[in-house]
C-alpha positions as CSV (number, residue, x, y, z in Angstrom):
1,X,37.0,-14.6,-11.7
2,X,33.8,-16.9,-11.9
3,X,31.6,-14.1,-11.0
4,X,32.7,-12.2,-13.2
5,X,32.0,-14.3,-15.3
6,X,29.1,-14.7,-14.4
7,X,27.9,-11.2,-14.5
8,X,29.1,-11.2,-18.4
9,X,26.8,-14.0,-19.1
10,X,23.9,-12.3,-17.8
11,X,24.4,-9.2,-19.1
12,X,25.0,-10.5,-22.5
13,X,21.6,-12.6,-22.2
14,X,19.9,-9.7,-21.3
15,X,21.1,-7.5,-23.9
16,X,19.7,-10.3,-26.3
17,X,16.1,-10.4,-24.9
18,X,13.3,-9.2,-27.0
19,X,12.0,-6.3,-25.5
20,X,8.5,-4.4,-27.0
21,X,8.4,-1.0,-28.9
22,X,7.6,1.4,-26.3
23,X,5.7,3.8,-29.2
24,X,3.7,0.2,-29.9
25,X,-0.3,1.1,-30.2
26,X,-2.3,-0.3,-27.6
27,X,-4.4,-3.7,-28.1
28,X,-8.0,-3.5,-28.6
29,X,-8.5,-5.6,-25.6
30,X,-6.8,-2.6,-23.0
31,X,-9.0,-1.2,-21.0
32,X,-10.3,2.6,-21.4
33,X,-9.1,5.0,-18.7
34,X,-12.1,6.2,-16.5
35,X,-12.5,10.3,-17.2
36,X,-10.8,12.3,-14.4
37,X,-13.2,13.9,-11.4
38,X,-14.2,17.5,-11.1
39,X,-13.3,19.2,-8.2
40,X,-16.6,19.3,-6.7
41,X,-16.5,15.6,-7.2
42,X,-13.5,15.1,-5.6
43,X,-14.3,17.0,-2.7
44,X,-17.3,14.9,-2.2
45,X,-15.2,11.5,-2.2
46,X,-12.8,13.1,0.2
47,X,-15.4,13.3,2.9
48,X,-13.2,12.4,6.4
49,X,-14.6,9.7,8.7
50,X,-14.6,10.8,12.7
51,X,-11.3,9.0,13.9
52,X,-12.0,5.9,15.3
53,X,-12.6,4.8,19.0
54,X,-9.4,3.7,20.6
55,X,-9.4,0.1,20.7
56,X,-7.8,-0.3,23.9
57,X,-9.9,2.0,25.9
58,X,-12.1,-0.6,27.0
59,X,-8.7,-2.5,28.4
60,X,-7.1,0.7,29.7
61,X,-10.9,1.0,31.6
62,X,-10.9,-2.5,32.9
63,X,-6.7,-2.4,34.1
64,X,-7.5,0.6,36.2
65,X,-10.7,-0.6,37.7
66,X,-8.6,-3.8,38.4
67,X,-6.0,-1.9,39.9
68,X,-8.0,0.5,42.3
69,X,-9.8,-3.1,43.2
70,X,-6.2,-4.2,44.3
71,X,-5.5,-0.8,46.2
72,X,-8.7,-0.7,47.9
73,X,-7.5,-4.3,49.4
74,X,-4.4,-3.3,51.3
């Protein structure tokens, strides 16, 4: 029975809260929306990078050098 309650209270608070006019003009301190790109321009930014190197080559490398080492020894 408490959280119930509970829940009552915070609905009614919230139902009492001042909320903003969603049709409310903009202040003159917001800040302009940059113009949308062409599709030429967009292509151009979309440029893909070569994947990168896989960064554990270099340890894949080393473990089997390590490991034929080891086999080579017995």
């Amino acid at each position: 029975m408490p959280m119930t309650r509970a829940l009552c209270l915070c609905l009614l608070l919230a139902a009492c809260a001042p909320f903003p006019k969603v049709d409310a003009p903009a202040s003159k301190t917001a800040l302009k929306t940059p113009g949308l790109l062409t599709s030429a321009e967009l292509t151009a930014a979309t440029v893909t990078a070569p994947p990168p190197d896989d960064p554990l080559a270099a340890q894949t490398r080393a473990l089997n050098t390590r490991a034929n080492a080891l086999r080579a020894q017995q």
